[in-house]
C-alpha positions in Angstrom: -16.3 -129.1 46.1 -15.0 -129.0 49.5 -13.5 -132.5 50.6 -13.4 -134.0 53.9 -9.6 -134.4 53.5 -9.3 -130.7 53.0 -10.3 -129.3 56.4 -10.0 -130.5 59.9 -13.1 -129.6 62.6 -12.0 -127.5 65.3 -15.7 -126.6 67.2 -19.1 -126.5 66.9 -21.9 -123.7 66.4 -23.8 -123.0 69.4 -27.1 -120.6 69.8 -27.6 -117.7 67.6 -26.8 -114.1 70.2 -28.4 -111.5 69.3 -31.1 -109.8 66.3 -27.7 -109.2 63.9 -27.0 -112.7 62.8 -23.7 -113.6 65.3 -24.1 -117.0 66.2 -21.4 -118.6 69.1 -18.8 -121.0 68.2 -17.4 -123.3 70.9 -14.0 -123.8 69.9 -10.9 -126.5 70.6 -8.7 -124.8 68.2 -8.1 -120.8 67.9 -6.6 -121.4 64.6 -8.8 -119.1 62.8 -7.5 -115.8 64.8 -3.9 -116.6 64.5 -3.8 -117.3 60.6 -5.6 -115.0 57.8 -8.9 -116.7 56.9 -11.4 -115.1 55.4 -13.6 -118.4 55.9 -14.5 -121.4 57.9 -16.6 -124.8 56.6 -19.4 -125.6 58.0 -21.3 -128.9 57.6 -24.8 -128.1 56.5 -26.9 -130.8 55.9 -23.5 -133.2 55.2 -22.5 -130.5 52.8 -19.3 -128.8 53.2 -19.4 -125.1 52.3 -17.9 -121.9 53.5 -19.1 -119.2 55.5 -17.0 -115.7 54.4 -16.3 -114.3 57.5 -17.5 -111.0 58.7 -16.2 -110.3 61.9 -15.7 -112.6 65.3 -14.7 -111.4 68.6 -14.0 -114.1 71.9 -16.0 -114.3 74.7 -13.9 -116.7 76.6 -10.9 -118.6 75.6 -13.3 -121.0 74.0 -16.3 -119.6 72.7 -16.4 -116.6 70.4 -19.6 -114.6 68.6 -19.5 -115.2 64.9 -20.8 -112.9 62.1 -20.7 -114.6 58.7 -21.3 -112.8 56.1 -24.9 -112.5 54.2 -26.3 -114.2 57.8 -27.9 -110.8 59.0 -30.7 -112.3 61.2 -31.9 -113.9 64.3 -33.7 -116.4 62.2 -30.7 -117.4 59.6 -28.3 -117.4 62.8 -30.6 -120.4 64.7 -30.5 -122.1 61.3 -26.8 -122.9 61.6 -27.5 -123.8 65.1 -25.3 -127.4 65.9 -23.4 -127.4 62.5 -19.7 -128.8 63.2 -17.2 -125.9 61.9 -13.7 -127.2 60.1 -10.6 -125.3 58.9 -9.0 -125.6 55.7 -5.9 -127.9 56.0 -4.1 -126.0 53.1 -4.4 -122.8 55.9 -3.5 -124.3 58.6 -0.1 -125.7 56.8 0.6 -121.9 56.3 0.6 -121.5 60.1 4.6 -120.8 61.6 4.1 -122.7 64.9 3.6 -126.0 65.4 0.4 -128.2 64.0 -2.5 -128.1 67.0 -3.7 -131.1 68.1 -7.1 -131.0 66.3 -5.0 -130.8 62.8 -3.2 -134.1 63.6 -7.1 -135.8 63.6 -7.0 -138.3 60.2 -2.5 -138.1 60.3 -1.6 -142.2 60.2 1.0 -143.2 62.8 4.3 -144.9 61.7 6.5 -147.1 64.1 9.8 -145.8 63.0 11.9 -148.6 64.3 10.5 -150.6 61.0 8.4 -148.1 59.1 4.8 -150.1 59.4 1.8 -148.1 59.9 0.1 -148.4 63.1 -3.1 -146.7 62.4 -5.3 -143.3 62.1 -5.4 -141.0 64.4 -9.6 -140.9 64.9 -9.7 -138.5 68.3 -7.5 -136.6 70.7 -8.2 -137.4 74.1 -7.0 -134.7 76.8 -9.2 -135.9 79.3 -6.0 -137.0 81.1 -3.0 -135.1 82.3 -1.1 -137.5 79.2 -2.5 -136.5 76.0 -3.4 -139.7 73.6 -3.9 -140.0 70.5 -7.3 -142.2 70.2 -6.9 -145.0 66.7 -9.7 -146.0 64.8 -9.8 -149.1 66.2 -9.8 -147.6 69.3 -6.4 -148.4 70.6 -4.5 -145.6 72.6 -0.8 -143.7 71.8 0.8 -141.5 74.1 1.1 -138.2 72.4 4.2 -137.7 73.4 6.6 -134.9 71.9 9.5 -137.6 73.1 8.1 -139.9 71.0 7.3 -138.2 67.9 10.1 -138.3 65.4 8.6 -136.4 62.9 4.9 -134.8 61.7 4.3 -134.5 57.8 1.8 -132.2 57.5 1.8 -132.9 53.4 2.0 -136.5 53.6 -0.4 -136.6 56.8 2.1 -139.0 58.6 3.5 -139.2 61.9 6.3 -141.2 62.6 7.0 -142.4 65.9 9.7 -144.2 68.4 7.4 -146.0 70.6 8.7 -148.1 73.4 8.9 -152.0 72.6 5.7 -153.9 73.7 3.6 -150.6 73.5 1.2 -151.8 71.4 0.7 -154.8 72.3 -0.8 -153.4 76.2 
């Protein structure tokens, strides 16, 4: 069984296109074309399962046409229609560059002047020319490369020099 832990949501199925079964995925993370899957999750129902994939190709630089395997029809396309699509962490980890954004969602932040957690990441938001990472409890942290000490992708930790009184804004 697939756990939430396991895999990290990087888009969202959109309309079905075409009689063949390719449905469009709108996409914040290209992750899947630059490292070998053969699958992505979908949630179906709350379930996580994997779709085998068939073939994709990109119709912009965020939205590509989706053919999963044994989904050969209009009809079984529209039934995946809204279904949030996630990558498996353990995949992603094999990747040489640098962790995306969307695979830092659920990393907690450490202070690294005293080692105390701070809190877990819940959202990205780029919205702004400053990218922030978004808490739980809603607070904001500059996502700063300057300020990131160090990213354990195993440990799902991020520790972090932030500037005295910070947190307390």
């Amino acid at each position: 069984m697939i756990k939430d832990s396991d895999v990290y949501k990087i888009g969202r199925l959109g309309k079905a296109h075409g009689v063949k079964g390719e449905v469009s995925l709108q996409f914040d993370d290209d992750i899947f074309d630059r490292v070998d899957a053969d699958y992505l999750v979908l949630d179906v129902d709350g379930i996580l399962v994997p779709f085998f994939i068939e073939e994709y190709r990109f119709r912009s630089d965020s939205v590509a046409l989706v053919k999963f395997e044994d989904i050969d029809t209009q009809q079984r396309a529209t039934e995946l229609t809204g279904c949030d699509v996630y990558f498996p962490r353990a995949l992603a980890d094999n990747d040489d560059g640098q962790p995306t954004l969307a695979f830092l969602v659920g990393f907690t932040i450490v202070d690294a002047t005293n080692d105390t957690a701070i809190g877990t990441i819940a959202a990205i938001d780029d919205q702004t020319a400053n990218l922030l990472f978004e808490l739980e409890d809603g607070r904001l942290i500059p996502a700063n490369d300057d300020l990131i000490a160090n990213i354990d992708s195993h440990r799902k930790v991020i520790t972090m020099s932030l500037p005295e009184g910070l947190l307390t804004l």
